[in-house]
PDB file of the backbone (N, CA, C, O) and the ligand in Angstrom, with CONECT records:
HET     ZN  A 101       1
ATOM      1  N   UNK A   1      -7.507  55.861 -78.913  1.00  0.00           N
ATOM      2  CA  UNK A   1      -8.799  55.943 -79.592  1.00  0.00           C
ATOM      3  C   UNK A   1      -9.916  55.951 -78.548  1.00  0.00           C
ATOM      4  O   UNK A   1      -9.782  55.444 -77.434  1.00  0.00           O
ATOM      5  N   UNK A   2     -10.930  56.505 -78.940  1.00  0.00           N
ATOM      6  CA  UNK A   2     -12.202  56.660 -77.777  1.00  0.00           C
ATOM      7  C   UNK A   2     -13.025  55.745 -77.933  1.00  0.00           C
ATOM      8  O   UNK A   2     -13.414  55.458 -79.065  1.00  0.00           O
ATOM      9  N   UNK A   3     -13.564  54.946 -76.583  1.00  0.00           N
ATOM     10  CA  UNK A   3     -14.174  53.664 -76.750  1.00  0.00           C
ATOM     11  C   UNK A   3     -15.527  54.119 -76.857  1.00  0.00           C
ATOM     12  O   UNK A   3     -15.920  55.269 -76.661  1.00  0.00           O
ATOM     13  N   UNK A   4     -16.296  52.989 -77.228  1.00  0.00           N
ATOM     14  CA  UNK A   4     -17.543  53.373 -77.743  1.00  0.00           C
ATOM     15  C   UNK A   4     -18.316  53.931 -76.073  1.00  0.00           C
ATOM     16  O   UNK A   4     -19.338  54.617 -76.058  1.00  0.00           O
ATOM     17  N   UNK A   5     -17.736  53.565 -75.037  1.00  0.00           N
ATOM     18  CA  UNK A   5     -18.359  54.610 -74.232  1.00  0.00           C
ATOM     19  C   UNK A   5     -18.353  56.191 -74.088  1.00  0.00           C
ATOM     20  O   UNK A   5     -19.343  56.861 -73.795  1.00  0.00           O
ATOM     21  N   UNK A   6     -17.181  56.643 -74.322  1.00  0.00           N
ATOM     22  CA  UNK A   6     -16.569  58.141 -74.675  1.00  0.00           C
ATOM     23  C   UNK A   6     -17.609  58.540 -75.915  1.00  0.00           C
ATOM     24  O   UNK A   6     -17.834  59.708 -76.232  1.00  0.00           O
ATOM     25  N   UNK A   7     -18.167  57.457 -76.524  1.00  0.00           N
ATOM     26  CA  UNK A   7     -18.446  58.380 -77.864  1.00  0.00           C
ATOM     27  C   UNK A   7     -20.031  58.405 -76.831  1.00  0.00           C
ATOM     28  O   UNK A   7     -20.244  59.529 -76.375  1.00  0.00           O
ATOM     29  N   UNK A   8     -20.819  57.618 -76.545  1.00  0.00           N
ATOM     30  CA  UNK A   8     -22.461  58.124 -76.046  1.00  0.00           C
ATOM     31  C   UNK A   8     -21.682  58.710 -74.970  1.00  0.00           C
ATOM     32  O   UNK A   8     -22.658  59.273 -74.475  1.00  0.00           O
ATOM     33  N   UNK A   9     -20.446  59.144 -73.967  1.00  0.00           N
ATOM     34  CA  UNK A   9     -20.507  60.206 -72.865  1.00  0.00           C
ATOM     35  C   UNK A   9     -20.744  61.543 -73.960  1.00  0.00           C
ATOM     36  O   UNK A   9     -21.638  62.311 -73.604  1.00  0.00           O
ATOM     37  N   UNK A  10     -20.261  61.779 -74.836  1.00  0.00           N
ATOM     38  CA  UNK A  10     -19.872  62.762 -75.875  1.00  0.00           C
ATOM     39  C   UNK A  10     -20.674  63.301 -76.590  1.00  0.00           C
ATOM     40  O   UNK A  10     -20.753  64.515 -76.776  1.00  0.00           O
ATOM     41  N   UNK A  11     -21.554  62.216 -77.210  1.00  0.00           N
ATOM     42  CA  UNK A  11     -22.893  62.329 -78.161  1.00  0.00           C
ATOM     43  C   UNK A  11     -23.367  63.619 -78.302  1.00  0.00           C
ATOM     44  O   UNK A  11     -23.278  64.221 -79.372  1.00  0.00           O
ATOM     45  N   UNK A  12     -23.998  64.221 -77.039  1.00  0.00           N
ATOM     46  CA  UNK A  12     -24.777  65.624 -77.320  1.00  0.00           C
ATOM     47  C   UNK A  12     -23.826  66.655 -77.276  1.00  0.00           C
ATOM     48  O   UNK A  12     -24.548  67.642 -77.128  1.00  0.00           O
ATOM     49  N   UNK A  13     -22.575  67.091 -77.312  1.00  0.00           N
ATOM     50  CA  UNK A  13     -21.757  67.804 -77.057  1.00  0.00           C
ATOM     51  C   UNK A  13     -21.361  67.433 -78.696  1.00  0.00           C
ATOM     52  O   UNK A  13     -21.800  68.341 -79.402  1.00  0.00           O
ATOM     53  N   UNK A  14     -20.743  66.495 -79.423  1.00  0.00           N
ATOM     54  CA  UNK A  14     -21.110  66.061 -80.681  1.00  0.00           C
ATOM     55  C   UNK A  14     -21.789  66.814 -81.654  1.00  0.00           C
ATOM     56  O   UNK A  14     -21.344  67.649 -82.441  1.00  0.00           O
ATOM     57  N   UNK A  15     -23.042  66.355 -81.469  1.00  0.00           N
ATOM     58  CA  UNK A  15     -24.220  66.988 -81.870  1.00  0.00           C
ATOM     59  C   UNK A  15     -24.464  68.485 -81.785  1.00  0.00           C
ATOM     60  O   UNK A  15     -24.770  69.357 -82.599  1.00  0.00           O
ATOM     61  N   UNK A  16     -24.267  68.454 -80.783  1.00  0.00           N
ATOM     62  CA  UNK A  16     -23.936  70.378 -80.620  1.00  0.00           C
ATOM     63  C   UNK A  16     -23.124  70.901 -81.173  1.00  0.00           C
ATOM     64  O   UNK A  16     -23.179  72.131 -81.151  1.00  0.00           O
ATOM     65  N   UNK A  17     -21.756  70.118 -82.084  1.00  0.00           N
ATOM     66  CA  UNK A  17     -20.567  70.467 -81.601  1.00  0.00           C
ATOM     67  C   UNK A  17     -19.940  71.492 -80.880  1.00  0.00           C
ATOM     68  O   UNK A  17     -19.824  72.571 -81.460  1.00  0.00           O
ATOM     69  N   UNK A  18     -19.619  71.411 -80.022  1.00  0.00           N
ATOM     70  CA  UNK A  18     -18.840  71.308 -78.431  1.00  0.00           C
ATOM     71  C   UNK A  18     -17.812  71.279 -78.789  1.00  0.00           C
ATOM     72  O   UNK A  18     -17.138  72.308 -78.735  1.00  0.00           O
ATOM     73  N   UNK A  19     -17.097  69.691 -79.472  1.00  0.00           N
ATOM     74  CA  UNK A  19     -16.392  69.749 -79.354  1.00  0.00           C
ATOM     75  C   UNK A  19     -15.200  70.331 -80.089  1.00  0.00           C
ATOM     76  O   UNK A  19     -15.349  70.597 -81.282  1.00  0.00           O
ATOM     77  N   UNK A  20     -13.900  70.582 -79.436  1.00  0.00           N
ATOM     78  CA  UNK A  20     -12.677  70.729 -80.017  1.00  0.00           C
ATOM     79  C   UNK A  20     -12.712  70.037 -81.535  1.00  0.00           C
ATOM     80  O   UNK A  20     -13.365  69.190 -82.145  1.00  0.00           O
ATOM     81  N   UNK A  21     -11.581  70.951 -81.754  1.00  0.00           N
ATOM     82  CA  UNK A  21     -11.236  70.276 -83.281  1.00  0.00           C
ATOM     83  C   UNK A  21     -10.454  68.887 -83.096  1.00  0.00           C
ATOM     84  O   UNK A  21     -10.732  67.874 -83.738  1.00  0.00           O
ATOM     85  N   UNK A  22      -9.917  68.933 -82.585  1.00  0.00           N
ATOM     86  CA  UNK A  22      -8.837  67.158 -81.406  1.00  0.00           C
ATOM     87  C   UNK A  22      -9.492  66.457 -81.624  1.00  0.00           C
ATOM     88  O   UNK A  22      -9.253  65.451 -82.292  1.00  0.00           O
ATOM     89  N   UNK A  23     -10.991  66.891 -80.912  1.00  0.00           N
ATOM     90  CA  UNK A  23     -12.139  65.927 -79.887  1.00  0.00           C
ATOM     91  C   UNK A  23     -12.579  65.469 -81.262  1.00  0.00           C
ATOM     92  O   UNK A  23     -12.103  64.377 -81.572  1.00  0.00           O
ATOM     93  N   UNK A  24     -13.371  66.030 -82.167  1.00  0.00           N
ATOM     94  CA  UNK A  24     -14.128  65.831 -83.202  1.00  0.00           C
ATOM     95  C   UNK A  24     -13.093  65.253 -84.033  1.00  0.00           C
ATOM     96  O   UNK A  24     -13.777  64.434 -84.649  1.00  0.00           O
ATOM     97  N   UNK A  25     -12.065  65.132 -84.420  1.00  0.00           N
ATOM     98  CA  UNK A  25     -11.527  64.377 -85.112  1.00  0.00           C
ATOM     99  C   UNK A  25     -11.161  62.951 -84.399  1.00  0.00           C
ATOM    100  O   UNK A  25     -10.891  62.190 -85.329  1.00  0.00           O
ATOM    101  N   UNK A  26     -11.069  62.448 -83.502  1.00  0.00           N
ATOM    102  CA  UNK A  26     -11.081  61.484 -83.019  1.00  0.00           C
ATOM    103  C   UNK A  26     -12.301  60.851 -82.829  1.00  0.00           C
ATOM    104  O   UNK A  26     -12.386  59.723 -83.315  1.00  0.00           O
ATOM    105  N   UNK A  27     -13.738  61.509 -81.957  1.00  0.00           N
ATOM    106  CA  UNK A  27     -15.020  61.305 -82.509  1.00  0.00           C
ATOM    107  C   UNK A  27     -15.122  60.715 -83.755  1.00  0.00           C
ATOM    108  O   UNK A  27     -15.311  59.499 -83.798  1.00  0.00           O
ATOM    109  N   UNK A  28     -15.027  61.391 -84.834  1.00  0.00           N
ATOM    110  CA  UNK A  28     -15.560  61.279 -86.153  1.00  0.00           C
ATOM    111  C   UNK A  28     -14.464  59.875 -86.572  1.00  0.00           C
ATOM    112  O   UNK A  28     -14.876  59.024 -87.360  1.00  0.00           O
ATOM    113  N   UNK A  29     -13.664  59.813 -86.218  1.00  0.00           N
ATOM    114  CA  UNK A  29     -12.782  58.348 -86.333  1.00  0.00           C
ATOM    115  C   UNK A  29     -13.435  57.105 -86.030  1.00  0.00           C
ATOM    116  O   UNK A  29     -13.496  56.142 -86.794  1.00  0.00           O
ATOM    117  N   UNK A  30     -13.974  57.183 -84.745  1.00  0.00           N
ATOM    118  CA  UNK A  30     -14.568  56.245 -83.998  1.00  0.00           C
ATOM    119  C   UNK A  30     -15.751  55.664 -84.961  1.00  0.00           C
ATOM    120  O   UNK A  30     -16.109  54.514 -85.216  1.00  0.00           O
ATOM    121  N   UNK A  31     -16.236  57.034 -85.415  1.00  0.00           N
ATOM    122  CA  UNK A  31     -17.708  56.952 -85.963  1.00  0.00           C
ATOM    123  C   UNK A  31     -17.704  55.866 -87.564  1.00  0.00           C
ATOM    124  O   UNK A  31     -18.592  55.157 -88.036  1.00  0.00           O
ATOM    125  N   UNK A  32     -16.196  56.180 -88.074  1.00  0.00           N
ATOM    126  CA  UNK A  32     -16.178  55.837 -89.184  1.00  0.00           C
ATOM    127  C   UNK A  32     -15.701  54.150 -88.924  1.00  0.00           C
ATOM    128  O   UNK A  32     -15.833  53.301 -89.805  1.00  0.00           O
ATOM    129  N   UNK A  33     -15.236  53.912 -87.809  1.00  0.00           N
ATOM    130  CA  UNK A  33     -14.722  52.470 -87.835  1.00  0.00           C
ATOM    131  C   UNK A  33     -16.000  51.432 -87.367  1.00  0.00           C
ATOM    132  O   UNK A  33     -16.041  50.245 -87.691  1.00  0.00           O
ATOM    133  N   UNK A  34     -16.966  52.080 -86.591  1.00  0.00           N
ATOM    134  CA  UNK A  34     -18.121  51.431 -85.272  1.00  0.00           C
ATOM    135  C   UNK A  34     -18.980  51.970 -85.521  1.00  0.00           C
ATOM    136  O   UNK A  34     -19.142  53.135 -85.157  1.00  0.00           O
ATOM    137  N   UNK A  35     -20.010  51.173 -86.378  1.00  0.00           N
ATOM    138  CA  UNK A  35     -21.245  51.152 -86.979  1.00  0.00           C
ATOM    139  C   UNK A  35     -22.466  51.336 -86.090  1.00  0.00           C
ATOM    140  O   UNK A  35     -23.534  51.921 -86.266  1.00  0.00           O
ATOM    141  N   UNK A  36     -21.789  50.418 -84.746  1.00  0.00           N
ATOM    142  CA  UNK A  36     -23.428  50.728 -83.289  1.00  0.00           C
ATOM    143  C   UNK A  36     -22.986  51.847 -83.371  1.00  0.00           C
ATOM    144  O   UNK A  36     -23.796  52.570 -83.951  1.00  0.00           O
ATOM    145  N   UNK A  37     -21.940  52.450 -83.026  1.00  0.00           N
ATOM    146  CA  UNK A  37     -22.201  54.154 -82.074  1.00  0.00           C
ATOM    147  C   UNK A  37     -22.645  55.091 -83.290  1.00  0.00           C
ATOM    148  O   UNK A  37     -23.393  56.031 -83.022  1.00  0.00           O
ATOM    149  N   UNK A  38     -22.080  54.823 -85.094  1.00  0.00           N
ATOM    150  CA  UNK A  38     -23.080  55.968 -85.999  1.00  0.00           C
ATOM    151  C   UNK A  38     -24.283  55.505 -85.575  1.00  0.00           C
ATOM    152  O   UNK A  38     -24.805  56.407 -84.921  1.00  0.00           O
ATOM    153  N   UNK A  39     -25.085  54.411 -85.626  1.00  0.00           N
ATOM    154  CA  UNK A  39     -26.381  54.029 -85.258  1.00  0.00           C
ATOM    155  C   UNK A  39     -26.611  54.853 -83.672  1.00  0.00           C
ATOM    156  O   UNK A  39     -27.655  55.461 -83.434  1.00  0.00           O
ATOM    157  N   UNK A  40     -26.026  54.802 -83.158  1.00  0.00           N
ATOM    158  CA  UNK A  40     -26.558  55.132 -81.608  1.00  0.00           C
ATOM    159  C   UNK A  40     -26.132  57.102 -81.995  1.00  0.00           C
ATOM    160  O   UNK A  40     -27.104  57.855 -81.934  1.00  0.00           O
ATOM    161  N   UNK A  41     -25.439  57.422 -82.173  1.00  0.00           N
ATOM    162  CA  UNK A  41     -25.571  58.788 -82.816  1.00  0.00           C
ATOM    163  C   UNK A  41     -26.876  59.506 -83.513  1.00  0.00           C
ATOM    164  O   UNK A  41     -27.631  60.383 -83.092  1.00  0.00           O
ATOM    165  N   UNK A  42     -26.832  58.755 -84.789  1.00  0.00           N
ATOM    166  CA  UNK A  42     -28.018  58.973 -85.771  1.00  0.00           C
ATOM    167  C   UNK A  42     -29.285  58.924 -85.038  1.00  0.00           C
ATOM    168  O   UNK A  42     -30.067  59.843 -85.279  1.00  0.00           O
ATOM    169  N   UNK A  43     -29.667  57.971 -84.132  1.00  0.00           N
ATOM    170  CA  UNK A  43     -30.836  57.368 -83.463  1.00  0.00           C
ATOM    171  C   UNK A  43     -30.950  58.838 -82.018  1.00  0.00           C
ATOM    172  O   UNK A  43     -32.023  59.127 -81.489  1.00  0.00           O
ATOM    173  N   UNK A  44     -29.907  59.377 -81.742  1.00  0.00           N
ATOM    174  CA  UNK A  44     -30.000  60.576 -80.672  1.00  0.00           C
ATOM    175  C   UNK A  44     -30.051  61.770 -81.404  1.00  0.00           C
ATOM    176  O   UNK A  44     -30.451  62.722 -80.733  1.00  0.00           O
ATOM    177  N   UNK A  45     -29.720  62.063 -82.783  1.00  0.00           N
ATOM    178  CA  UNK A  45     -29.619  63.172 -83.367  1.00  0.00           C
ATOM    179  C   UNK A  45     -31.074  63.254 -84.124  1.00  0.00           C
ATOM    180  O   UNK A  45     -31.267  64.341 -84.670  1.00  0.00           O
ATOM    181  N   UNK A  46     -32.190  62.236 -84.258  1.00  0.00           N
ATOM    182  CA  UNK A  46     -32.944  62.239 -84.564  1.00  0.00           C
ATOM    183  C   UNK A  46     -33.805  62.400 -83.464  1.00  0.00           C
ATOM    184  O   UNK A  46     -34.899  62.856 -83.795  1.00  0.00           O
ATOM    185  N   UNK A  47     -33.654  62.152 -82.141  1.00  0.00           N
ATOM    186  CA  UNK A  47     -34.560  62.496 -81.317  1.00  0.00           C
ATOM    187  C   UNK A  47     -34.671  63.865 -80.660  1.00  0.00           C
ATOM    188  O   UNK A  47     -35.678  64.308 -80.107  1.00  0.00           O
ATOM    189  N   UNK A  48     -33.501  64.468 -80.799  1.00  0.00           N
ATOM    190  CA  UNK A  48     -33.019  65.934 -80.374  1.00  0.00           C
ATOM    191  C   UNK A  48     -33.999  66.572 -81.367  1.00  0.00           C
ATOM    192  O   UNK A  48     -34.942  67.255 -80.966  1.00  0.00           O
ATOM    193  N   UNK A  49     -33.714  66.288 -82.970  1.00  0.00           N
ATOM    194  CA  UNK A  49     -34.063  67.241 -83.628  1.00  0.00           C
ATOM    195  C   UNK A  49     -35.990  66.968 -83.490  1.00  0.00           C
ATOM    196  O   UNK A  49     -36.735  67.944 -83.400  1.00  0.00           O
ATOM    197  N   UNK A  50     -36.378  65.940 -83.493  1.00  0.00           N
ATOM    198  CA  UNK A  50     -37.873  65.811 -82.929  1.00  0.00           C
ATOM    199  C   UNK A  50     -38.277  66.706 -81.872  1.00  0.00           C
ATOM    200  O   UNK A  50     -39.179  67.544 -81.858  1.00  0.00           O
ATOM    201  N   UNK A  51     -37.122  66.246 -80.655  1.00  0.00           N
ATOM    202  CA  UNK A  51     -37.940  67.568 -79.465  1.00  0.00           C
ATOM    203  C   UNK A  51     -37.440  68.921 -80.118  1.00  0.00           C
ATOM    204  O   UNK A  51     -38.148  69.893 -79.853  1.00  0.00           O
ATOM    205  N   UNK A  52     -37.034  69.006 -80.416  1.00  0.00           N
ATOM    206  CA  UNK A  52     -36.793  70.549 -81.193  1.00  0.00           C
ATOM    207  C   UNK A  52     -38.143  71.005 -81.708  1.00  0.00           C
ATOM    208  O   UNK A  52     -38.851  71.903 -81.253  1.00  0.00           O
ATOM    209  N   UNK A  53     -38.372  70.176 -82.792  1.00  0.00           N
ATOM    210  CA  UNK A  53     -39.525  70.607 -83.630  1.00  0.00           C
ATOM    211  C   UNK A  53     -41.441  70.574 -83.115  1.00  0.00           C
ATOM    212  O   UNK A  53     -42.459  71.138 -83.519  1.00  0.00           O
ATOM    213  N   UNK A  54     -40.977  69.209 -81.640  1.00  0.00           N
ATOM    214  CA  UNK A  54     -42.377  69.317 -81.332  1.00  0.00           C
ATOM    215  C   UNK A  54     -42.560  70.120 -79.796  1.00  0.00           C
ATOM    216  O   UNK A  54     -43.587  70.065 -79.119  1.00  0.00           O
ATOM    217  N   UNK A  55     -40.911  71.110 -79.314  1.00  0.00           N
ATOM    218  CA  UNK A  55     -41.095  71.814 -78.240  1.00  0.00           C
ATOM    219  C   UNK A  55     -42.159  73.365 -78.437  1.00  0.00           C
ATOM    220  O   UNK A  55     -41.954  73.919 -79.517  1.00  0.00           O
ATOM    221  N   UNK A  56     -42.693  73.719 -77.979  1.00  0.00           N
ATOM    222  CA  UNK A  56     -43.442  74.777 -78.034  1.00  0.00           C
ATOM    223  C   UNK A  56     -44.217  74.680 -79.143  1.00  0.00           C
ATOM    224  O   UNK A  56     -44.481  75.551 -79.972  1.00  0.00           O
ATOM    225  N   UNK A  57     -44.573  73.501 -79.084  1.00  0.00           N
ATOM    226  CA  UNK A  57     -46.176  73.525 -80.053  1.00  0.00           C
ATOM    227  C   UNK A  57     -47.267  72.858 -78.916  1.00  0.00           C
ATOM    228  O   UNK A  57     -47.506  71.687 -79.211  1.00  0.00           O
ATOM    229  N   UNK A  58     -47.808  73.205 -77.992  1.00  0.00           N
ATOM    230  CA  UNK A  58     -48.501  72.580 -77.227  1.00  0.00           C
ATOM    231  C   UNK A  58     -49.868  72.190 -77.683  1.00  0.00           C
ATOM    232  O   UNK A  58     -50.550  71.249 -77.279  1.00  0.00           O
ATOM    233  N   UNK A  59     -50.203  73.256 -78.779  1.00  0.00           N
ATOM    234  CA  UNK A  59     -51.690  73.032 -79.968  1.00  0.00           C
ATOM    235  C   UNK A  59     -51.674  71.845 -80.573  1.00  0.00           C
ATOM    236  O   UNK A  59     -52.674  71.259 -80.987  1.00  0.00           O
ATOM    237  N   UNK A  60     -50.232  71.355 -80.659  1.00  0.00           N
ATOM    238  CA  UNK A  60     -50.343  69.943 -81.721  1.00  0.00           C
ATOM    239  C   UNK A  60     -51.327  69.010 -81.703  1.00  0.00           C
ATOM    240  O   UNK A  60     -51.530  68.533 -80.586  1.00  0.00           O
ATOM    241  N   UNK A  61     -52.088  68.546 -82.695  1.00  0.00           N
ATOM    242  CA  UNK A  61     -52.825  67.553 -82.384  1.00  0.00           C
ATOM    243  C   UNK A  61     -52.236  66.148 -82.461  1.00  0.00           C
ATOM    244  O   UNK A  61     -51.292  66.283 -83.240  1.00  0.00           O
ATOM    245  N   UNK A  62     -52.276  64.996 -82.113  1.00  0.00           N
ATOM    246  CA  UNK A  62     -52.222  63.648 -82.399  1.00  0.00           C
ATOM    247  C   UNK A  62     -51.548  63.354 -83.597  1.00  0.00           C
ATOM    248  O   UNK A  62     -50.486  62.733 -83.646  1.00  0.00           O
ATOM    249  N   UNK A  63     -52.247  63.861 -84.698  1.00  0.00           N
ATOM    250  CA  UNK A  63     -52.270  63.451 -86.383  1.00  0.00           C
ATOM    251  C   UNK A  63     -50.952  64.697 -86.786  1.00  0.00           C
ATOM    252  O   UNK A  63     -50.430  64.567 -87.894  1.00  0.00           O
ATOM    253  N   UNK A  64     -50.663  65.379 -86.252  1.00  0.00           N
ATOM    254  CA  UNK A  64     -50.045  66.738 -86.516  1.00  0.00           C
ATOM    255  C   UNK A  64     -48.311  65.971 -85.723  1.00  0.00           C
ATOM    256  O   UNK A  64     -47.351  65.666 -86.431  1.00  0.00           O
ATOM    257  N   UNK A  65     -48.332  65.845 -84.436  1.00  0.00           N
ATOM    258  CA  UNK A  65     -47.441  65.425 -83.470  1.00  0.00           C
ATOM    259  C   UNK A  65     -47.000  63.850 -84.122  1.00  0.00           C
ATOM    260  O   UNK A  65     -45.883  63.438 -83.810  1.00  0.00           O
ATOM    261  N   UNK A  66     -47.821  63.029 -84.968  1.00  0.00           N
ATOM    262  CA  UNK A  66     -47.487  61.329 -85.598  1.00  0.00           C
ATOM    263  C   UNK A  66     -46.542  61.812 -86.996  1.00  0.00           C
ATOM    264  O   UNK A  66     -45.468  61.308 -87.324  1.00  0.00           O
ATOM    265  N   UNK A  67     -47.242  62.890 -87.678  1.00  0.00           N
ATOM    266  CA  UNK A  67     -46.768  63.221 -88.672  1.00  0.00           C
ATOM    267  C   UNK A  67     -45.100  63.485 -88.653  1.00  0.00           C
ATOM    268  O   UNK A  67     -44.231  62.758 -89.133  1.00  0.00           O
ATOM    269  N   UNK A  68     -44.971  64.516 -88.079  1.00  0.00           N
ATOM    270  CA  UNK A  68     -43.671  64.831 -87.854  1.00  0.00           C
ATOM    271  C   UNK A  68     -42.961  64.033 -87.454  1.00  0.00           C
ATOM    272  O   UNK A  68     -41.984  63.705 -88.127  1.00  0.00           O
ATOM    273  N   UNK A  69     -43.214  63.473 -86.256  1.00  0.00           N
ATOM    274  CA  UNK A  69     -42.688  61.705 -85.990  1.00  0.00           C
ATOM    275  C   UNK A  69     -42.032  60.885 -87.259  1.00  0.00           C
ATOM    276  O   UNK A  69     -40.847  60.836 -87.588  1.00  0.00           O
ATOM    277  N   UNK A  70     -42.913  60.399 -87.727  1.00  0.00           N
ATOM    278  CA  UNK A  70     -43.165  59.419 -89.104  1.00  0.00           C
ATOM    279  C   UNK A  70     -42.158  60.245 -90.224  1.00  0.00           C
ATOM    280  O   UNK A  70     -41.467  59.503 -90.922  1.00  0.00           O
ATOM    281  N   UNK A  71     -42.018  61.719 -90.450  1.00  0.00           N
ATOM    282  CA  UNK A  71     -40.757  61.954 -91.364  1.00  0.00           C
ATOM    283  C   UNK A  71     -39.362  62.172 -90.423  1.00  0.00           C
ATOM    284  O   UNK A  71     -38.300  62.072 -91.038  1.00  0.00           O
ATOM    285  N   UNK A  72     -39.303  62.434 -89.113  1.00  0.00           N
ATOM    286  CA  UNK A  72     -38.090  62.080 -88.487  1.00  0.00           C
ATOM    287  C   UNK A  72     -37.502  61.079 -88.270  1.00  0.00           C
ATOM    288  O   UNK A  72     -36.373  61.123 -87.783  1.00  0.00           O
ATOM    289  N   UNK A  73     -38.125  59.891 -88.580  1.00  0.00           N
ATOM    290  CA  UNK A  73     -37.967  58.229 -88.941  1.00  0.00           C
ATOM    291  C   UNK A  73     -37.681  57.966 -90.059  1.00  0.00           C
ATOM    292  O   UNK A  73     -36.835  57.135 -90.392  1.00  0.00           O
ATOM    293  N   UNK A  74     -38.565  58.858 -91.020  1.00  0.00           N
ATOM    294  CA  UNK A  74     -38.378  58.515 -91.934  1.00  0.00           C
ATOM    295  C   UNK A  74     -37.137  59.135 -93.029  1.00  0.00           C
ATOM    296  O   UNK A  74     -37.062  58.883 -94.231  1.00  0.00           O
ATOM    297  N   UNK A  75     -35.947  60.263 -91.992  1.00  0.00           N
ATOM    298  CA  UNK A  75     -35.179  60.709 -92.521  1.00  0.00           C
ATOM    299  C   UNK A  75     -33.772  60.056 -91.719  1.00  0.00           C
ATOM    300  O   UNK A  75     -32.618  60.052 -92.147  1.00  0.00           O
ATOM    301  N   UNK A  76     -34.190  59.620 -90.672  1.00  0.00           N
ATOM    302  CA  UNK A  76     -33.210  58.818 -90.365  1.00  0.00           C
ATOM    303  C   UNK A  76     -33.297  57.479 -90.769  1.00  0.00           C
ATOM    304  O   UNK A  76     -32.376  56.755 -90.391  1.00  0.00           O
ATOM    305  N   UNK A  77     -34.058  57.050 -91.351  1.00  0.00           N
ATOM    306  CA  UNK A  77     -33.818  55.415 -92.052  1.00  0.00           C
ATOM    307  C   UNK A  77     -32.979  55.789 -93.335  1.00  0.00           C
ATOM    308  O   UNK A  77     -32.150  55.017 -93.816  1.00  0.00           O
ATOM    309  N   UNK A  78     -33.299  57.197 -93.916  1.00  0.00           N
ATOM    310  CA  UNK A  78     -32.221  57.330 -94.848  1.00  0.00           C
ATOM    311  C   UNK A  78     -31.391  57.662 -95.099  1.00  0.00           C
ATOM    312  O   UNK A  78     -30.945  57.818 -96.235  1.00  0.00           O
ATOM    313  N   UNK A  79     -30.828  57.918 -93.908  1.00  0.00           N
ATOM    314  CA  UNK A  79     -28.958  58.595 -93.609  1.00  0.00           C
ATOM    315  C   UNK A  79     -28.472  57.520 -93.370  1.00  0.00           C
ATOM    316  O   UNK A  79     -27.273  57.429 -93.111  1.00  0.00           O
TER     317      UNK A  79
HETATM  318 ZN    ZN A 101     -18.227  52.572 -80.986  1.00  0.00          ZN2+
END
């Protein structure tokens, strides 16, 4: 089984999936037994998808850049 270090070496490759069908089924094992690493998952898959959404907006204002923030928090408090 992959220790909860294998799963944050793994995380963005994960997230990407990268990985193998092997890999991801053992991943997704881990995930279902060890509650920190879904938390430490969820908590990186929410920050990826943030720089995603606030890369190449350099116009953003403050109130524009909090906003988007505040529902990427606010969609990971509810997964
Ligand atoms: Zn773990």
């Amino acid at each position: 089984m992959l220790s909860c270090r294998d799963i944050a070496k793994q995380a963005s490759d994960h997230i990407d999936k990268k990985l193998t069908f092997r890999q991801s089924l053992s991943y997704g094992f881990h995930l279902l037994l060890c509650g920190y690493c879904r938390k430490f998952v969820g908590h990186l898959r929410t920050t990826i998808d943030l720089s995603h959404q606030l890369s190449g907006q350099d116009q953003l204002s403050d109130e524009e850049a909090a906003s988007i923030a505040t529902k990427a928090l606010e969609r990971a408090k509810s997964e």
